[in-house]
C-alpha positions, 0 to 999 in steps of 0.5 A, spaced: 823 010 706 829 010 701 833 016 699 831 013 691 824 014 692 820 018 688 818 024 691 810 024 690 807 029 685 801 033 689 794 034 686 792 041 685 786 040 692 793 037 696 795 044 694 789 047 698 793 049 704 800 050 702 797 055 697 793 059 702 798 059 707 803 062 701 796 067 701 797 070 708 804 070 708 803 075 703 798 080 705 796 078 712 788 078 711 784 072 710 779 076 706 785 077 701 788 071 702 781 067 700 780 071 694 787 070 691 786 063 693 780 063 689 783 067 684 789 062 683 784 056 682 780 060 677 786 061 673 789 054 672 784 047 673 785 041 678 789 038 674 794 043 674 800 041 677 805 044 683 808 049 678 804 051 674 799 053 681 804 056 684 805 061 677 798 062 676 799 064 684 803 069 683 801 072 676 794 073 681 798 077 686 802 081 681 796 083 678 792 085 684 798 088 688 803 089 683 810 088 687 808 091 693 809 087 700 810 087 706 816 084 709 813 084 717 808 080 720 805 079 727 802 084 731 806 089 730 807 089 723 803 096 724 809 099 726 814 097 721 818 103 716 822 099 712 826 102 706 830 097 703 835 097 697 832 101 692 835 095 686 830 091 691 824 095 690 821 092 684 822 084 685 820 085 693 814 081 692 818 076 688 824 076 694 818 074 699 815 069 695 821 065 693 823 066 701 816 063 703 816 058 696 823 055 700 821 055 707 813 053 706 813 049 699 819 046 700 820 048 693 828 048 691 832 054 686 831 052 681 823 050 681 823 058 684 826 060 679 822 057 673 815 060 676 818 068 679 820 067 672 828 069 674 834 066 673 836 061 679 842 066 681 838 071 682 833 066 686 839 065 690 841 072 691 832 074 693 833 069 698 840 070 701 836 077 702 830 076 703 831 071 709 835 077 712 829 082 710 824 079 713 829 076 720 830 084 721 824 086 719 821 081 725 826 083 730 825 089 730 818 091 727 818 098 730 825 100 725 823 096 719 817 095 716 814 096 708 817 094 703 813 098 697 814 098 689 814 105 686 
């Protein structure tokens, strides 16, 4: 396969599996992971393309959950007592979801940045941050742990 050839566009069922890996990421539940699925799919048609599902995603999460994540996983996300910076606090779903947009969608800044609705510099910067978050937040469950918004 060439470098000049045309990356293919995926269709809204091609998605399926990437939408619902980015939903327990998020939450750590197959319940709720299923539900916003359901939820991402009601909002937006089949013949909707990556972006605009991955919006309707993240409007579907913000609404449910508001910008409340949490940044450890694994068994021992239990045991996780994070407190980040307070600046961060308000985008910390945002910050998560671009790291996994990045490392699960393959999407580049400038895409992350049109559906969190964010300027590409402040994409970069969520990620730097969030990748760092969530590496420590894994090292070491039992010093780190909820990232929450007030």
């Amino acid at each position: 396969m060439g470098s000049d050839m045309k990356k293919m566009k995926k269709s809204a069922l091609d998605l399926l599996d990437n939408i619902y890996s980015l939903a327990y990421w998020m939450t750590g539940s197959e319940d709720v992971s299923s539900d916003l699925v359901y939820c991402t799919y009601l909002s937006a048609s089949m013949e909707s393309e990556e972006r605009v599902l991955l919006k309707s995603f993240r409007e579907c999460y913000v609404n449910r959950f508001g910008q409340y994540t949490d940044f450890c996983t694994g068994e021992k996300s239990d045991q996780c007592h994070l407190q980040p910076l307070d600046s961060l606090i308000p985008w910390a779903a945002d910050m998560k979801l671009s790291v996994l947009l990045s490392e699960i969608s393959g999407l580049k800044h400038l895409q992350i940045a049109e559906i969190v609705g964010k300027p590409v510099e402040t994409v970069r910067l969520w990620l730097l941050w969030g990748r760092k978050i969530l590496s420590l937040a894994n090292q070491n469950p039992v010093v780190l742990g909820h990232l929450k918004a007030s």
